[in-house]
N, C-alpha and C positions, 0 to 999 in steps of 0.2 A: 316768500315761499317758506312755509314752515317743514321743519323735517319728521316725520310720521314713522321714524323707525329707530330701531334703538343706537346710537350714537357709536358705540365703539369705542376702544378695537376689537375686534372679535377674535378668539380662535377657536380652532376645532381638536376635538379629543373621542375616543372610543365611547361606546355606551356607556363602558363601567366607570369611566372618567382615567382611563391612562392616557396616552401618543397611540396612536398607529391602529389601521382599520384589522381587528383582531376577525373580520368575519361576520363580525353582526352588524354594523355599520359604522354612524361617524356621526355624530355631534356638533354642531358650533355654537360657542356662548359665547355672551358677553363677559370682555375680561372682565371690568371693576365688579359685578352682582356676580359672575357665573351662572347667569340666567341663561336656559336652552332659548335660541334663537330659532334653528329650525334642526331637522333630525334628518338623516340623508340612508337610506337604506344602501347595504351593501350590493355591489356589484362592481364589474371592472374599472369603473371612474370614480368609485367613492374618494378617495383622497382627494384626487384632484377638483372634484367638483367644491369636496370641502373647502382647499384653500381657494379656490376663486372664491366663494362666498365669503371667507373670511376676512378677506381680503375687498370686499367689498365699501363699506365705510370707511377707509383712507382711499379709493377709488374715487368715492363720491366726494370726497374732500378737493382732493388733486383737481375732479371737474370742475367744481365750484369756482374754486382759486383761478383757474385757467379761462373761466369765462368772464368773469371778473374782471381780470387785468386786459383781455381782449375789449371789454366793452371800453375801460378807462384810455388804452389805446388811442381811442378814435379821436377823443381832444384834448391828450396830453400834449405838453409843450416837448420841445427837443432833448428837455432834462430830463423830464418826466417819463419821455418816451426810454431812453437811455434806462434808466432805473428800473422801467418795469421790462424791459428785454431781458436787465441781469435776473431778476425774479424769474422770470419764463425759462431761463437757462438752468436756474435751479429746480425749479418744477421739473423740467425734463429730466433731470436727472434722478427725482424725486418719480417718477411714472418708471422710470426703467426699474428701480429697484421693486416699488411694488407689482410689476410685472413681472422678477425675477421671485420675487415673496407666491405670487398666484400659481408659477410653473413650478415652486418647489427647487429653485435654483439659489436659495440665498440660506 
């Protein structure tokens, strides 16, 4: 499966390129170019919809990893299994924080 969208990490900024939805709306680029990803017109969930977007491409990271270790699960040995539960246990901790990054809680 190849990935068809710009890698990431993304954040989001103002049109004029500061923090914070000044009114006109919201922005989200890509860090490493500063390339506009997509443009988010204002309205009462601009922010918020921004950071979910932004927040998007370590989302899809976390899935990947997650399904991943589900699939190797099935005919890991007892060690194996062991080892990828502690990964899973980090993952989960890794989705809480990017869930707290989406709601603006971090």
């Amino acid at each position: 499966m190849s990935n068809n969208f710009t890698p990431g990490p993304w954040y989001f900024e103002n049109t004029d390129g500061g923090k914070g939805d000044t009114g006109e709306g919201l922005q989200v680029c890509d860090e490493p170019t500063g390339m506009i990803v997509c443009e988010i017109e204002h309205s009462d969930t601009t922010e918020a919809d921004a950071r979910l977007i932004a927040t998007a491409p370590e989302m899809h990271e976390l899935i990947t990893r997650y399904v991943e270790i589900n699939g190797m699960l099935e005919s890991a040995s007892s060690r194996e299994a062991i080892d990828l539960c502690e990964e899973l246990s980090e993952l989960f901790d890794k989705f809480v924080a990017v869930l707290k990054k989406a709601r603006g809680e971090a």
